[in-house]
N, C-alpha and C positions, 0 to 999 in steps of 0.2 A: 797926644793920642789921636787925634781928628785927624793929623794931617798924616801919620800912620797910615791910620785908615783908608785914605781917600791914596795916597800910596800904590796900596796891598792891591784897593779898586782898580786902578789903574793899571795893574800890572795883570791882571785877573782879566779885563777887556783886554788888553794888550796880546794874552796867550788864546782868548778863544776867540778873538779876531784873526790870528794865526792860523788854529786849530781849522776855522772854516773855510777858509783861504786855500789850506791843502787841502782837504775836503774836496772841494770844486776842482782844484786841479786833478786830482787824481779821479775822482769822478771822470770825471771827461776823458782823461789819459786813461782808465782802465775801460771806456764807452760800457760803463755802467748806469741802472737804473738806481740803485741803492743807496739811501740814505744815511748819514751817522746822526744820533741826536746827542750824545756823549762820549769824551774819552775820557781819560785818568790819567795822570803827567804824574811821577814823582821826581822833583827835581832837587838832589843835596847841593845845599850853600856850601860851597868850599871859601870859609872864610879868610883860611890864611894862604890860601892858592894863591899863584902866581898867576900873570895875567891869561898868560899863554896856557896853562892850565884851565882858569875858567872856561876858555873860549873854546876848548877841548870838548871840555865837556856839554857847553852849550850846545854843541855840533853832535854830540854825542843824545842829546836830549833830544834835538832835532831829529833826527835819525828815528827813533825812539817813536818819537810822535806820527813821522809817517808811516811804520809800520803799525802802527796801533790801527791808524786810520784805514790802514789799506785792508785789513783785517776785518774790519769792522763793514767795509763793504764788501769785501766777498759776501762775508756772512748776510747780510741785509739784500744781496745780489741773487743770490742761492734760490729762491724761492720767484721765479716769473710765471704767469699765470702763461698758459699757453707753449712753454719752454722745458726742455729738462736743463738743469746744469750739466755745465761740462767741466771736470776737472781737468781736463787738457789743459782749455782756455781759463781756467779760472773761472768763468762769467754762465750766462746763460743768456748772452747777447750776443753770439759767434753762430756763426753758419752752420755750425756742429746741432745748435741745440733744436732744429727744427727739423721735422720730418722732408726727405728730398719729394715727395707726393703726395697726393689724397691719399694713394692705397699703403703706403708706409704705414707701421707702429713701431713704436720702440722696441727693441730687441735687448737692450742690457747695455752697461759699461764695457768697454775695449777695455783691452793689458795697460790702454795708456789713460783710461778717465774719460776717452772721447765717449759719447752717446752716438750705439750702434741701431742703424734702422732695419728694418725689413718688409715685402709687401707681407699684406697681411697674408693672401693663400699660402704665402713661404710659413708664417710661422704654425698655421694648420698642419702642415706637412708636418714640421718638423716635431713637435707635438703628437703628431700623432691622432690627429681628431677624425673621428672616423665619419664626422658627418661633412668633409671637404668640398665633397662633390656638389652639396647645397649651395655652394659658394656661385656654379656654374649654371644655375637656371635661370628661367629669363619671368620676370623678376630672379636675383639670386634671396635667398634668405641670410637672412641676418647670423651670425655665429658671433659666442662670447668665450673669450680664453680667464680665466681668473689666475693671475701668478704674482708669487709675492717674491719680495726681494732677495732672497739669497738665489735666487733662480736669476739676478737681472744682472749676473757678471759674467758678461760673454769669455773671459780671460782669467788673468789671475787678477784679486783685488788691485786697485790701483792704488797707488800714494796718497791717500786724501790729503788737501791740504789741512791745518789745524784749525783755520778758521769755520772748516765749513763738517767738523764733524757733529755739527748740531742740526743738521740738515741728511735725512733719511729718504728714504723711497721706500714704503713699507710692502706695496705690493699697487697691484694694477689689474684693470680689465682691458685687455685689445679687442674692437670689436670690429667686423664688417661686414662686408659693404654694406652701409647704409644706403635707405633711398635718399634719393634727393630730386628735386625740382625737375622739369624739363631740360634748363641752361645747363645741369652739371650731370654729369657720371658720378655713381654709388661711388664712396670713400668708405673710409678705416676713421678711426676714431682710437686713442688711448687713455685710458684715462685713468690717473694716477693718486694712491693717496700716501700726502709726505707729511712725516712729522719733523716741524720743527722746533729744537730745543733751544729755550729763551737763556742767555746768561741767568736769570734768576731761577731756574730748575724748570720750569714750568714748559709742561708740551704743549704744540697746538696739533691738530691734524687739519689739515689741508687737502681743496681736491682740487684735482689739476686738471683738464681736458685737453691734449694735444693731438693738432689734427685737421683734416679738413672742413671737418661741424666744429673746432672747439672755438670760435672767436662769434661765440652768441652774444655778448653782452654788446656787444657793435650793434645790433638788429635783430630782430625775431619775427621773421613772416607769422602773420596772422591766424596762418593754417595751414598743417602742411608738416614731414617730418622733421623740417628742425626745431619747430615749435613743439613737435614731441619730446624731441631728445630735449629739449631746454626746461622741459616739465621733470622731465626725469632726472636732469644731471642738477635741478633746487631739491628733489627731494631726497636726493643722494645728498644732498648736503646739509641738508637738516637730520637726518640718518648720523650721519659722519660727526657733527654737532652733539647727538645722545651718547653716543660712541665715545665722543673726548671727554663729557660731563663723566661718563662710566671709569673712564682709566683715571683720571684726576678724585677718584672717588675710591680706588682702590690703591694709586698712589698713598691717598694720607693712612692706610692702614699700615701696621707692623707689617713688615717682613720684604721681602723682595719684590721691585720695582716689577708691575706689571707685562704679560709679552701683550704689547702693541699689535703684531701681528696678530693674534686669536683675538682682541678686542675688534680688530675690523674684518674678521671674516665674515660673520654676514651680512657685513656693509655691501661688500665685494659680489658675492654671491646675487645678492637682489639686486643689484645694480647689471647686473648679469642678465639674470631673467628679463630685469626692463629692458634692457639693449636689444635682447632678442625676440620680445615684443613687437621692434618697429614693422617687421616686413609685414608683419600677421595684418596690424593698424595700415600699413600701406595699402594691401591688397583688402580691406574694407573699405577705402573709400569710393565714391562710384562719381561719374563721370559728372552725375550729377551734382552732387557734394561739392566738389572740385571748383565748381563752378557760381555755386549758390551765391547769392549776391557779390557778384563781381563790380559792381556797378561801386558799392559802396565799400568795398576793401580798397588797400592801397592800389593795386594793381589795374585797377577799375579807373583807377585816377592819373593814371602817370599823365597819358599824352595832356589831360586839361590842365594838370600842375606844370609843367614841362613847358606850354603854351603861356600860361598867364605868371608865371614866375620871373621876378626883377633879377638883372644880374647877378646883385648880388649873393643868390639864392643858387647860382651855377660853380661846383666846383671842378676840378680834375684829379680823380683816385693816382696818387702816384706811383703805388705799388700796383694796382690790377690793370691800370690803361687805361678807365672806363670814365665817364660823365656822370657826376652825380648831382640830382637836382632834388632841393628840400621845397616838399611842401606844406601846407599846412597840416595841423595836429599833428605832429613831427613824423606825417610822412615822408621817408625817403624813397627815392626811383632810382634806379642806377643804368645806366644805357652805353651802346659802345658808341666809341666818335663819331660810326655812319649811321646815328639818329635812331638805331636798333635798341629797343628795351630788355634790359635781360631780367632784372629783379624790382622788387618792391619790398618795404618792410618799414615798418614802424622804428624808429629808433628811440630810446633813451636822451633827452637831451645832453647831458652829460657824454654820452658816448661820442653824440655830434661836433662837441666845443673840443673833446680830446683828439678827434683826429685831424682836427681843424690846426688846436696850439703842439701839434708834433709834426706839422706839416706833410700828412699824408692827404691830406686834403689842398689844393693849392686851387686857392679864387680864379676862376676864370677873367679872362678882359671881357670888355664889351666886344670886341671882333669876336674874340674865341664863341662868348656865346652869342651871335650874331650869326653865325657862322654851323655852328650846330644846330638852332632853330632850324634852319634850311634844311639840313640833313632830313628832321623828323620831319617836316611835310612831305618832305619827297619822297620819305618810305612809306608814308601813310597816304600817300595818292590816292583815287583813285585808278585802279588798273595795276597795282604794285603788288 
């Protein structure tokens, strides 16, 4: 019986060494984030089968296993923070699933699954909002659309694939122009909440922020409106949090499964109000404020971090073009290659190490930063 045993084990490593093996592979062939932590094989002993039979159906098992797999990451794929799926592409890692601008929001699914964008004044217009013309004054004010998902299919429903009908888009707020900084022009922001259903019945709600402001968890200036919107979009989520505690509360009673949608409409709604908040909070702050110790925010600090910072503390952003130099209490600076500062913000360590090990961050050489030093003296001259 022991040697049964140790057998069954063997064979048991054998199939989830396998199991992981495709995993990886198709991971990377589908250029997915998505994990599998489980699959379920059932495989019949055909004892009096012939050889050429077994090996049939081995293939036949095999076969089997890699749909199960590929299945299993769609579905764990479905859900990117920052992204909508596309059921085009299957993924929510395709070019499809990102806004083509700041001033974009998502518009709804295409006839074919693709995710359709629009700038935001298009979808005032087309809505019908009569307050549009706010969109156009200098500051513009802020505007919030609230729409829920039977409104986000631009076409006729598309194919969903099977894997991913556990994965909704319950409804959204589009909102814009946001302020923003000096470096940038007001953007759009969308911002989404998706329920996803776990193979065990069980729903989560999730919020999604797609958009020019939605990659806060990278950095959060100190003061200023992204640090607004990042107050707003944790208390949206604690909101969203009561919200799912409520429907999972209503789930365990008799009778018919809860409408999701009516559980987050006044998620949506105040989340609304807050968005259109910012401009009112923008145009209160005074030049003064703005300014108030500068000395000891990040900002205050770039050029002496930038100066007394080791190589090793010098990166290159390989998606934005820019220099980024960490300095202490996880200040970050970010500057263009001619020694020009554009931003500063505190990071999350964690945020720092991940964009580091997905190599959007790439170490500079000693020349490189040798080389940029230069730059910032020479913009910082005097007489510059």
């Amino acid at each position: 019986m022991d040697s049964d045993k140790a057998e069954i084990e063997r064979l048991y490593e054998s199939l989830s060494a396998l199991a992981r093996r495709l995993a990886a592979a198709l991971a990377q062939e589908m250029q997915t984030r998505g994990a599998v932590d489980a699959v379920e094989v059932t495989i019949p002993l055909l004892l009096g089968a012939t050889a050429e039979k077994r090996r049939e159906r081995a293939v036949e098992v095999l076969a089997d296993l890699r749909q199960q797999i590929e299945e299993k990451l769609r579905t764990a794929d479905a859900f990117w923070p920052g992204r909508v799926y596309c059921f085009w592409c299957e993924s929510a890692g395709c070019e499809h699933a990102v806004p083509p601008s700041r001033k974009h929001v998502f518009a709804g699914f295409g006839p074919t699954g693709k995710p359709e964008w629009t700038e935001f004044h298009t979808l005032c217009l087309k809505v019908k909002d009569p307050r549009v013309d706010e969109l156009f004054r200098d500051p513009p004010d802020v505007l919030g659309i609230v729409q829920h998902g039977h409104e986000l299919t631009v076409g006729p429903p598309p194919e969903i694939p099977r894997a991913v009908h556990r994965y909704d888009v319950l409804g959204q707020v589009a909102a814009g122009y946001l302020p923003a900084g000096a470096t940038r022009d007001p953007g759009a922001i969308t911002v989404q909440v998706v329920a996803r259903y776990a193979e065990t019945g069980r729903t989560s709600l999730l919020l999604n922020a797609i958009g020019a402001f939605s990659l806060l968890t990278t950095g959060v200036p100190e003061e200023g409106p992204e640090q607004d919107l990042e107050s707003i979009l944790r208390a949206t989520k604690e909101r969203l949090g009561r919200a799912e505690d409520h429907a999972r509360m209503l789930e365990s009673r008799p009778g018919p499964p809860p409408d999701l949608t009516k559980v987050i409409e006044p998620v949506l709604h105040r989340l609304r109000s807050n968005l259109e908040r910012l401009s009112r909070r923008a145009e209160r702050r005074t030049f003064h404020a703005s300014m108030r110790h500068d000395e000891e925010r990040p900002v205050g600090k770039a050029l002496e971090d930038a100066r007394a910072a080791a190589v090793d503390r010098f990166y290159a952003d390989a998606d934005e073009g820019t220099v980024v130099v960490l300095g202490p209490r996880n200040r970050v600076h970010v500057f263009t290659p001619a020694g020009r500062q554009v931003t500063s913000a505190a990071y999350p360590p964690e945020a720092i190490e991940r964009r580091v090990s997905q190599r959007r961050w790439r170490p500079m050489s000693r020349e490189e930063v040798s080389s940029f030093k230069k730059q910032v003296e020479a913009v910082t001259a005097p007489g510059r």
